[in-house]
C-alpha positions as CSV (number, residue, x, y, z in Angstrom):
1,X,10.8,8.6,-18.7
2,X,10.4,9.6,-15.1
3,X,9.7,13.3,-14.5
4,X,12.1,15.3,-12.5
5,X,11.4,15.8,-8.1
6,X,11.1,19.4,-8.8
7,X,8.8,19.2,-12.0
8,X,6.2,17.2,-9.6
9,X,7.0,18.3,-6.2
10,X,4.8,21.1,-6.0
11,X,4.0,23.1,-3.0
12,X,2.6,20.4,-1.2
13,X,5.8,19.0,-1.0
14,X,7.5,21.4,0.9
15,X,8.7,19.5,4.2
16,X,12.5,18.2,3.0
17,X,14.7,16.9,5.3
18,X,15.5,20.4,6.3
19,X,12.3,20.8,8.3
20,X,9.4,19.2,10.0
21,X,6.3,20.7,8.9
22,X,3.1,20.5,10.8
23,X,-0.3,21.0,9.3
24,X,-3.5,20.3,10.4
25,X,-5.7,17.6,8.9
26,X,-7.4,18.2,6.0
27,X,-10.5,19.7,5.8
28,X,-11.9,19.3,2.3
29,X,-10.6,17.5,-0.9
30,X,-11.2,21.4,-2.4
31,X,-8.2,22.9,-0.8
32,X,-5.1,23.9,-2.4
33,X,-1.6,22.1,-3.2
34,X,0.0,24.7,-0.7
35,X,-2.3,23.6,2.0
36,X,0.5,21.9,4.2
37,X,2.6,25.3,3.5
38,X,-1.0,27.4,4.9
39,X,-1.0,25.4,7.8
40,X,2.2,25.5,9.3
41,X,2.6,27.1,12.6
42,X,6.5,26.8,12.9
43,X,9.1,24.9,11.1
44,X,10.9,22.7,13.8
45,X,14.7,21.7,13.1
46,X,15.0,18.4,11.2
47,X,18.3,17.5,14.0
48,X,15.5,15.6,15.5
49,X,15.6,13.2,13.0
50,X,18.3,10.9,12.7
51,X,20.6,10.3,9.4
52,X,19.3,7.6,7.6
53,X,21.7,4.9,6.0
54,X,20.0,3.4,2.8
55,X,21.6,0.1,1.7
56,X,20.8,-1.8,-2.0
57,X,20.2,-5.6,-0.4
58,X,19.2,-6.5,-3.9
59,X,19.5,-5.0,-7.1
60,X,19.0,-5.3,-11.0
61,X,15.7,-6.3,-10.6
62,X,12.4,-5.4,-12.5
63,X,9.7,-3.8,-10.7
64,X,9.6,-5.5,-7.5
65,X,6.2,-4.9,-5.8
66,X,6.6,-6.3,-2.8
67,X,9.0,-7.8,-0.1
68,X,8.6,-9.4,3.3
69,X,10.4,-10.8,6.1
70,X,10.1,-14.6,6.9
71,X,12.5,-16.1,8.9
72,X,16.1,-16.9,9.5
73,X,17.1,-13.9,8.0
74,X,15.3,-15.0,4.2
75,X,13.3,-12.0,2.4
76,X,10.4,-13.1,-0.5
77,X,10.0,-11.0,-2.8
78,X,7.4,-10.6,-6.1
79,X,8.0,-9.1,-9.2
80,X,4.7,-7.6,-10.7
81,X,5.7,-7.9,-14.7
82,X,7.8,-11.1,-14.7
83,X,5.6,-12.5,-11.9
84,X,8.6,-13.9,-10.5
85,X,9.1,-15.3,-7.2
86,X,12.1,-14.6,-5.2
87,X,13.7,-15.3,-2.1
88,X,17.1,-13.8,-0.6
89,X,19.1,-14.4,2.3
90,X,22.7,-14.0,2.9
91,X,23.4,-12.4,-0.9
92,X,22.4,-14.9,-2.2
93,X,19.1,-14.2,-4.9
94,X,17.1,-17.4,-5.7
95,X,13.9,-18.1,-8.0
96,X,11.4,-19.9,-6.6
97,X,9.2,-22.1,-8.3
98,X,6.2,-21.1,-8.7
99,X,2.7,-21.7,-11.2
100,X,3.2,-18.4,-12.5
101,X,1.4,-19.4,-15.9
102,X,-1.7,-18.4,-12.8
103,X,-0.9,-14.9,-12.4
104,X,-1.9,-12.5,-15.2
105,X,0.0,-9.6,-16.1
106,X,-0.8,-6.5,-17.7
107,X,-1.0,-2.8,-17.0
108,X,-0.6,-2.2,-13.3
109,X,-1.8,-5.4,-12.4
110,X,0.5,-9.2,-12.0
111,X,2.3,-10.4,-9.4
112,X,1.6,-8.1,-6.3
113,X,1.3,-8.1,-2.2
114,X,2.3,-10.4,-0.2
115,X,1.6,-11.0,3.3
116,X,3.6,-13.9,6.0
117,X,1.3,-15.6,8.0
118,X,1.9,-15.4,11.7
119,X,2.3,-19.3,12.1
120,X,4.9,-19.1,9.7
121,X,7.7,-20.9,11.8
122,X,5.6,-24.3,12.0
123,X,3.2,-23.8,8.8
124,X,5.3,-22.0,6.2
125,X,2.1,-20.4,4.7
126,X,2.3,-16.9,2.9
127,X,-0.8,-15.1,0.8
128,X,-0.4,-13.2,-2.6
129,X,-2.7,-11.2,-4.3
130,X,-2.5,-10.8,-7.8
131,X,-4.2,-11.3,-11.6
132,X,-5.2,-14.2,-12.6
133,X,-7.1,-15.8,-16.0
134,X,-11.0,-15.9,-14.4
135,X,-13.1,-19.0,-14.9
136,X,-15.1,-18.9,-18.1
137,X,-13.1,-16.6,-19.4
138,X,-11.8,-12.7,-19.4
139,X,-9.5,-11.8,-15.5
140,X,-9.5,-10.9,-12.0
141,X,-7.4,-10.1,-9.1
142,X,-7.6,-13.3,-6.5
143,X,-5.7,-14.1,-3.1
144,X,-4.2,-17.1,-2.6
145,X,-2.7,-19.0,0.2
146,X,0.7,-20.7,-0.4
147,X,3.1,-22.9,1.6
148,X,7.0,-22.5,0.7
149,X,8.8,-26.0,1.2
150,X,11.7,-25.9,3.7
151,X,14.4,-25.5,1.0
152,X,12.7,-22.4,0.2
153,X,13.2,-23.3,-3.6
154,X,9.4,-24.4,-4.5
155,X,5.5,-23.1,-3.5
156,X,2.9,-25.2,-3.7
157,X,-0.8,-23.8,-3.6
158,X,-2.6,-24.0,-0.2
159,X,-5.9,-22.6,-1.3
160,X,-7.4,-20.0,-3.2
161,X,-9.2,-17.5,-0.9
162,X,-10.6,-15.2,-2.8
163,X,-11.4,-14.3,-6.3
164,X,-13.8,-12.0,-8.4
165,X,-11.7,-9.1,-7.2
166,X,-12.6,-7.1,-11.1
167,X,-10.0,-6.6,-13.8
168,X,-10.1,-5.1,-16.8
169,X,-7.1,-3.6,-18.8
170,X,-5.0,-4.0,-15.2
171,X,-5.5,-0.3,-14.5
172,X,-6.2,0.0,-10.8
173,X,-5.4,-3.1,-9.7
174,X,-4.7,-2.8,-6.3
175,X,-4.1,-5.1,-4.8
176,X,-2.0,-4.8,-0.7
177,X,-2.3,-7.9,2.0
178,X,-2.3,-6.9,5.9
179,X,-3.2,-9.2,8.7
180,X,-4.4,-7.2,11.6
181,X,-3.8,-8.2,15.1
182,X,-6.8,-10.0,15.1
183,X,-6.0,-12.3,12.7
184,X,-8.1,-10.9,9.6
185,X,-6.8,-10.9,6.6
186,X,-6.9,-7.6,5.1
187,X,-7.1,-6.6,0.8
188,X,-7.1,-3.5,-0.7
189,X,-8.2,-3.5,-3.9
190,X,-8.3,-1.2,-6.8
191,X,-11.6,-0.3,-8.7
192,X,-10.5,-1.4,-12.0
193,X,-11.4,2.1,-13.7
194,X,-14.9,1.3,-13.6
195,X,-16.6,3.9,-12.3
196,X,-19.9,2.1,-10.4
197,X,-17.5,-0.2,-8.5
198,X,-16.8,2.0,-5.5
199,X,-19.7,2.6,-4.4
200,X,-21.5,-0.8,-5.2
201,X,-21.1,-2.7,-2.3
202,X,-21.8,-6.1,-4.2
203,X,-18.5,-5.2,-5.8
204,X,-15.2,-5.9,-4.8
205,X,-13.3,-3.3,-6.5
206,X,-12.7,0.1,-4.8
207,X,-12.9,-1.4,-1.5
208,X,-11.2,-2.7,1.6
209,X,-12.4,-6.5,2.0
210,X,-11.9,-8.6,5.7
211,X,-11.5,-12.4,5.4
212,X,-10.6,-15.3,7.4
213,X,-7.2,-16.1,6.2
214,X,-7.9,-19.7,6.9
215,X,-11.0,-20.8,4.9
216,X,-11.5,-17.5,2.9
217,X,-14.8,-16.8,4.9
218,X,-15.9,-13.5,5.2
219,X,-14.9,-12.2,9.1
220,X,-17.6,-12.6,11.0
221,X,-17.4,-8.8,12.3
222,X,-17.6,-7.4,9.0
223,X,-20.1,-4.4,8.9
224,X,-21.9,-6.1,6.2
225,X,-22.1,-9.6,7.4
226,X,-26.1,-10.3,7.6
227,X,-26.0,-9.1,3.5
228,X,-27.9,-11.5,1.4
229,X,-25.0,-10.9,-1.5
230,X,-22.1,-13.2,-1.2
231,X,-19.4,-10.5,-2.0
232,X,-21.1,-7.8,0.4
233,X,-20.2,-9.6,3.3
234,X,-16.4,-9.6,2.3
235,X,-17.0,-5.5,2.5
236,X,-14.9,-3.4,5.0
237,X,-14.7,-0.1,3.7
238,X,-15.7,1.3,0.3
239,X,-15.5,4.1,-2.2
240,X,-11.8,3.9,-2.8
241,X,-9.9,4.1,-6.2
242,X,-6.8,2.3,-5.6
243,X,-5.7,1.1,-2.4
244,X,-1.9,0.6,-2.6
245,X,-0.9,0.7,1.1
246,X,-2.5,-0.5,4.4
247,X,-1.1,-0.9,7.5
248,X,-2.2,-1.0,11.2
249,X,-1.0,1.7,13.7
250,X,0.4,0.1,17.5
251,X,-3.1,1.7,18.9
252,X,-4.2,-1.0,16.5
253,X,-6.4,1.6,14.2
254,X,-6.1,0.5,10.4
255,X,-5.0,3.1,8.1
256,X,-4.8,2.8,4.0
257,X,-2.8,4.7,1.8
258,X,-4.4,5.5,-2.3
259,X,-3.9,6.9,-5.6
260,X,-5.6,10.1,-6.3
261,X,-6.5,11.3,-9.9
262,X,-4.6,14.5,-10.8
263,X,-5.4,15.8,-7.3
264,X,-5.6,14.2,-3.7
265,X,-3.7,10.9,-2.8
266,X,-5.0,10.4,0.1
267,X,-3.8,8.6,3.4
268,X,-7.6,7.1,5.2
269,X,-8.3,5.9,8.8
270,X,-10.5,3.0,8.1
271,X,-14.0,3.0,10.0
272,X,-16.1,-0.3,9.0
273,X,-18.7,0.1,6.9
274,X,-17.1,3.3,5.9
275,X,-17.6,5.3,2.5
276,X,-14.5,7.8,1.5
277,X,-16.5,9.0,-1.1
278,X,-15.0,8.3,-4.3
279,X,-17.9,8.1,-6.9
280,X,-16.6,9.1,-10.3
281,X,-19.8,7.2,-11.8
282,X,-20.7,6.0,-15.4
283,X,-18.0,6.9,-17.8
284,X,-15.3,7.2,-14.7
285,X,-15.1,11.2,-14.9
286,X,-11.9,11.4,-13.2
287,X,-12.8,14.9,-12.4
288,X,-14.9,13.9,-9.9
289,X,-13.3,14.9,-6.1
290,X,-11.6,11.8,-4.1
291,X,-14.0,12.4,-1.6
292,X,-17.4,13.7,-3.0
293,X,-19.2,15.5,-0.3
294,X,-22.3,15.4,-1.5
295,X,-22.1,11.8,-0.6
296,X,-23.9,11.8,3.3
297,X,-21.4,10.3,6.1
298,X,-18.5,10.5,3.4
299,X,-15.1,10.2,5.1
300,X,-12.4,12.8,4.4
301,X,-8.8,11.6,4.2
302,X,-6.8,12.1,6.7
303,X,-4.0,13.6,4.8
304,X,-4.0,15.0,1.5
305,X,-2.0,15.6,-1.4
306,X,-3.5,18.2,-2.8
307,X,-2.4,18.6,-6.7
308,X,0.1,17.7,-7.6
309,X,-0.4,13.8,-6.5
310,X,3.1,12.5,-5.8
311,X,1.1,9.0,-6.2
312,X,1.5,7.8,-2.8
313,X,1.9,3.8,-2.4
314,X,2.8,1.2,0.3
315,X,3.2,2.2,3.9
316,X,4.7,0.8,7.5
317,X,4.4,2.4,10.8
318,X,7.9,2.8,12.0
319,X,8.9,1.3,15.7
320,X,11.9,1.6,17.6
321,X,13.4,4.2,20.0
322,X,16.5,4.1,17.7
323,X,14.4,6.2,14.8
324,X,14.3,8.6,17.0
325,X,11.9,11.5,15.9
326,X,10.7,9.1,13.0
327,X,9.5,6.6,15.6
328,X,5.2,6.3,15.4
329,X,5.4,8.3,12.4
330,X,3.8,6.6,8.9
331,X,5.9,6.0,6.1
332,X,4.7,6.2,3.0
333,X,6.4,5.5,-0.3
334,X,5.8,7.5,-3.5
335,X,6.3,6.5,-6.9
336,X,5.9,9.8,-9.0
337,X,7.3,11.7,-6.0
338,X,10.3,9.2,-6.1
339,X,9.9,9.9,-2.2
340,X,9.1,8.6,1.3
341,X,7.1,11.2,2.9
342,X,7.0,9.8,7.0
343,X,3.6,11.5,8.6
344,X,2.7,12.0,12.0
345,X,-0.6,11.6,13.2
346,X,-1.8,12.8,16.7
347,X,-4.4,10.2,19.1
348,X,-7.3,11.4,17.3
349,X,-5.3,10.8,13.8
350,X,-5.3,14.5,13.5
351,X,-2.2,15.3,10.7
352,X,0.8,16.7,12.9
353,X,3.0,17.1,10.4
354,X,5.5,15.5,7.4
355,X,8.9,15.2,6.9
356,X,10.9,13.8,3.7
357,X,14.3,13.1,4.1
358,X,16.8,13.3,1.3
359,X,18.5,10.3,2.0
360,X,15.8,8.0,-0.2
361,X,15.5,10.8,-3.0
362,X,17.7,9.3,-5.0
363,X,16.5,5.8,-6.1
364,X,13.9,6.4,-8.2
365,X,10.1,5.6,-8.1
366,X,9.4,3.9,-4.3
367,X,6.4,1.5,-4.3
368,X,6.5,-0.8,-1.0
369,X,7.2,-0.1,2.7
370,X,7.5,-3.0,5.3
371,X,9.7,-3.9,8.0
372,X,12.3,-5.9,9.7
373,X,12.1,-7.9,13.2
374,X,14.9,-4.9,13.8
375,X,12.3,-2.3,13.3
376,X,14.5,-1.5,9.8
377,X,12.2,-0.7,6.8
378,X,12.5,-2.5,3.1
379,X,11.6,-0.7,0.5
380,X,11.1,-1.2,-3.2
381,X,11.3,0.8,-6.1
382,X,9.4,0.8,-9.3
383,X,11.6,2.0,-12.6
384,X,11.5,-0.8,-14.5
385,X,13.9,-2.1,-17.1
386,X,16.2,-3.9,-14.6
387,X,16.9,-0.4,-12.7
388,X,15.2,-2.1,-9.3
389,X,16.2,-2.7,-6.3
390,X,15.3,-3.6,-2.7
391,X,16.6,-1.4,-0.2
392,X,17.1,-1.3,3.6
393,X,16.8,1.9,5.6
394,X,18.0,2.8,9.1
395,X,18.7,5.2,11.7
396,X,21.9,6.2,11.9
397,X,22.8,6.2,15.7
């Protein structure tokens, strides 16, 4: 049963779509769930911001993790439980076929990102990440390179890029796709509640991973290249929990977007060879800060939850002089806050301030952000039980 907004909110969810709250960044995972409130200088009026229409493309759908713009209009979409693969265009809902006797459900973990390659008008080729029965026995989380056949009714494996990512119940799973501007393939990845993952850098859970979306290689610029352990070399950044949201800003900086525990979802500026300091050791004592200090060179998020969490998820930069005051603001979708919370971050990725509007309070748990060619978002929500939907959001002009 899903809590109610006010039972969770907290303080730290003060900005509604009455007001646009600034705040500085955050200065310690110790601080307080009113630290946004602390901060604030001035409340600036929210008739800055544009209405937002909220439209149900799709609906009656069970937990849809992901959706993605292709081409001539067609969305794909995965569902996480079912491991269905779907596409829809013009109203019209389709199943794809698809090996999904591959994927492995359970927990939090099945059928999740998905990412379009940027050839996809002449190659067709789209990546998912999601659990899959491991060689030998027992599961991991793997990314895989498909080609959808020009009816769109059928996907056929390209190549499996990368597996070993670890599993265990399907807690912490992960798992969110992003190709960067430079062509990298980007995976965050959860660290499977096992609590020497993070920080072990010859493990690739509780990490951000760089690969060459082609063959799978390593990128040749990751920090760790020159390591003498296979898996090392995939290593971006590390000391995560559960990466559920990346996405790259227009100055072409890479932000993700995590879990916390009780305390401190957190919103990260990725750095290669990075450590954000999660470290909750043997026995995973969830206790432990996000970002453990005493951890030398650990980064500190640059936003915060505080506790409450509101269990921030995926996120998309928005774009477009018709958003208005939302435009170059980060929006990130909650599921226990049943939320989108859209962030603004300064040059320096200094926290400006947070606004929520109303508008998307209304549909649930939210789990994935991405957008149109339009500069419209798609997001997903996460109720189960055939409550789901895909919805479209826009400015009102």
């Amino acid at each position: 049963m899903r809590r109610s907004v006010l039972a969770i909110c907290g303080l730290v969810c003060v900005t509604t779509a009455l007001s646009f709250l600034p705040a500085q960044a955050v200065k310690g995972n110790n601080a307080g769930s009113d630290r946004n409130a602390r901060d604030s200088a001035a409340l600036v009026s929210a008739s800055t911001f544009p209405g937002l229409h909220v439209t149900r493309i799709v609906g009656g759908r069970n937990l849809p993790w992901d959706v993605q713009y292709t081409s001539g209009g067609r969305l794909l979409i995965t569902e996480r439980q079912s491991r269905h693969l779907l596409t829809y265009r013009a109203g019209k809902l389709r199943r794809v076929a698809f090996p999904s006797s591959s994927v492995w459900a359970s927990g939090e973990t099945g059928l999740m990102s998905l990412e379009i390659d940027p050839g996809w008008r002449t190659n067709r080729r789209f990546y998912t990440c999601h659990g899959s029965p491991a060689a030998g026995g027992g599961h991991d989380v793997r990314v895989v390179a498909w080609r959808l056949n020009a009816a769109a009714t059928a996907a056929t494996r390209s190549r499996t890029l990368l597996t070993g990512i670890p599993a265990d119940s399907g807690r912490h799973g992960g798992c969110r796709l992003l190709i960067a501007s430079n062509g990298a393939l980007l995976v965050g990845t959860g660290d499977a509640a096992i609590g020497t993952n993070p920080q072990d850098l010859t493990s690739l859970g509780g990490k951000t991973l760089r690969l060459n979306r082609m063959t799978g290689k390593p990128w040749p610029t990751n920090p760790f290249i020159s390591s003498s352990n296979a898996r090392t070399r995939y290593v971006f950044t590390f000391g995560h929990r559960n990466v559920q949201g990346l996405a790259q800003r227009p100055d072409g900086s890479l932000w993700s977007v995590e879990h916390g525990t009780s305390r401190d979802d957190e919103v990260n500026r990725l750095v290669g060879g990075g450590n954000y300091g999660w470290n909750p050791g043997p026995g995973y004592d969830e206790s432990t800060p996000m970002t453990d200090t005493d951890i030398a060179g650990a980064l500190v998020a640059k936003w915060s939850s505080g506790s409450p969490t509101i269990a921030t998820s995926g996120a998309a930069w928005v774009r477009g002089k018709t958003w208005g005051a939302y435009e170059n603001t980060l929006a990130v979708a909650a599921l226990k806050g049943e939320r989108v919370v859209f962030m603004r971050f300064d040059s320096t990725g200094t926290l400006v301030g947070t606004h929520t509007p109303t508008a998307l309070r209304k549909y649930g748990r939210l789990r994935s952000v991405s957008t149109l060619p339009s500069g419209q978002l798609m997001v997903t929500t996460a109720n189960a039980d055939g409550h789901d939907s895909v919805l479209r959001v826009q400015p009102i002009r």
